[in-house]
C-alpha positions as CSV (number, residue, x, y, z in Angstrom):
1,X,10.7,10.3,-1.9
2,X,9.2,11.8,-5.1
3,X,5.2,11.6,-3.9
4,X,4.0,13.1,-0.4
5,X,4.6,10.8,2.7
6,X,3.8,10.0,6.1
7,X,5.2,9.0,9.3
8,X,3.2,7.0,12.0
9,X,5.1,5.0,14.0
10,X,7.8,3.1,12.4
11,X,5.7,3.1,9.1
12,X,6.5,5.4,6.0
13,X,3.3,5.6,4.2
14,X,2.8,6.9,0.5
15,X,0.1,9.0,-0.9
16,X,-2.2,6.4,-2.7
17,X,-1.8,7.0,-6.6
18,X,-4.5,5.4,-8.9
19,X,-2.0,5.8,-12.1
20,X,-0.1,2.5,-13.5
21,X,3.9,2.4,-12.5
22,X,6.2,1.6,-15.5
23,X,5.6,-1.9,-14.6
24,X,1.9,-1.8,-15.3
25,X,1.3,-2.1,-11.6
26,X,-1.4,0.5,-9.9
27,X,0.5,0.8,-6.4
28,X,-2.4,1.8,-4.1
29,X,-0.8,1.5,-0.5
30,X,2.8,1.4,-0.2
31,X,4.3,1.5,3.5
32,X,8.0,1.0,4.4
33,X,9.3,0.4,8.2
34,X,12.8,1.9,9.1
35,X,13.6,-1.1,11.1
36,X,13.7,-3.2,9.9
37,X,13.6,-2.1,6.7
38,X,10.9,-3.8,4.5
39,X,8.3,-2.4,2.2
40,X,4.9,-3.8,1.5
41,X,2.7,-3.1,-1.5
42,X,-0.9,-3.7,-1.8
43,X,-2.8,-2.5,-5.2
44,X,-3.9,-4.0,-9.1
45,X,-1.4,-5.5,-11.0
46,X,-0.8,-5.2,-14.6
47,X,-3.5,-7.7,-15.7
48,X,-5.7,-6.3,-13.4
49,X,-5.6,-8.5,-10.9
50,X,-5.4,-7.4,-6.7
51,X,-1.6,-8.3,-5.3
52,X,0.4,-7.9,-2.0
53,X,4.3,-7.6,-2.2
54,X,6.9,-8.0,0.4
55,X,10.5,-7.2,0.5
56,X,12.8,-7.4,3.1
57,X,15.7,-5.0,2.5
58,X,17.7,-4.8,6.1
59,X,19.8,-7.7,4.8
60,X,20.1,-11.2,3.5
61,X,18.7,-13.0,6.4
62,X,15.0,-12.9,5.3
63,X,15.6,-12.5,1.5
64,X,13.4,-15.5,1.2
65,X,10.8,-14.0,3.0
66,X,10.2,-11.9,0.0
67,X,7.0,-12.3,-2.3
68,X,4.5,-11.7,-4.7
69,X,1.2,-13.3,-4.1
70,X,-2.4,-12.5,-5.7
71,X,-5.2,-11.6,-3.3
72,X,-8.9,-10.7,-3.7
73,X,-10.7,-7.8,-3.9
74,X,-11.9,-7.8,-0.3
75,X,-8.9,-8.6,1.0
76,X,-7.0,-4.8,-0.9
77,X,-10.2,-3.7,0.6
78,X,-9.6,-4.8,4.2
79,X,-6.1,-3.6,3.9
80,X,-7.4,0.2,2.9
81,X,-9.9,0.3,5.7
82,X,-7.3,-0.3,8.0
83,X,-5.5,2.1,6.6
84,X,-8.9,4.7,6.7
85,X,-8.5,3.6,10.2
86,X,-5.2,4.4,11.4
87,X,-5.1,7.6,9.5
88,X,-8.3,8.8,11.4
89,X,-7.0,7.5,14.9
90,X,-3.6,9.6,14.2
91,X,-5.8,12.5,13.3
92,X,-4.4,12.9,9.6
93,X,-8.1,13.2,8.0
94,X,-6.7,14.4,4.5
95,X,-4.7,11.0,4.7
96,X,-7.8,9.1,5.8
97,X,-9.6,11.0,2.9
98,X,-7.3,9.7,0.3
99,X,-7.8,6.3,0.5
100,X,-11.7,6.7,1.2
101,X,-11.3,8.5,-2.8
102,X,-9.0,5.3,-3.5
103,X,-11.9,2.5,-1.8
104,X,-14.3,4.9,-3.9
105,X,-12.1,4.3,-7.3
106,X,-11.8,0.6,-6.7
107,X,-15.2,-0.2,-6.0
108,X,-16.2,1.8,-9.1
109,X,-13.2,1.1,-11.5
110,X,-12.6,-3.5,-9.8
């Protein structure tokens, strides 16, 4: 992985980043599992707009599971308190930190 992660439980979780991808998309929480394997995505889209993504990738089973779906701002919200949460139950506080800074941005940038 190119940007600093972290392990809790069967969950990979990415260091926030408040930058657009290539696609236009600012990913704000990105957290994998190892099994099964499948990603989520939670951030602003390229028109601005809050969106959660799934993708299963274990295998073609659930491949219609998969999706793209607009969400509001209190819902990205819920989904990074929760995440303020876990980090600060697992004792990570620079983790917990982070996406305080990112709740922070979004409040003052949505």
């Amino acid at each position: 992985m190119s940007r600093k992660s972290i392990i809790i439980g069967r969950w990979c979780y990415l260091m926030p980043d408040t930058e657009p991808n290539n696609e236009g998309r600012i990913v704000l929480i990105r957290q994998a599992s190892f099994g099964p394997l499948e990603v989520y995505d939670w951030g602003i889209d390229a028109e601005g707009l809050p969106y959660e993504e799934y993708e299963w990738c274990e295998n073609d089973w659930f491949k219609d599971d998969n999706y793209f779906r607009h969400i509001s701002k209190e819902e990205l919200e819920e989904q990074i308190k929760k995440l303020i949460g876990t980090f600060t139950e697992h004792g990570v506080p620079e983790w917990a930190d982070a996406y305080k800074n990112v709740l922070n941005w979004l409040n003052s940038n949505g």
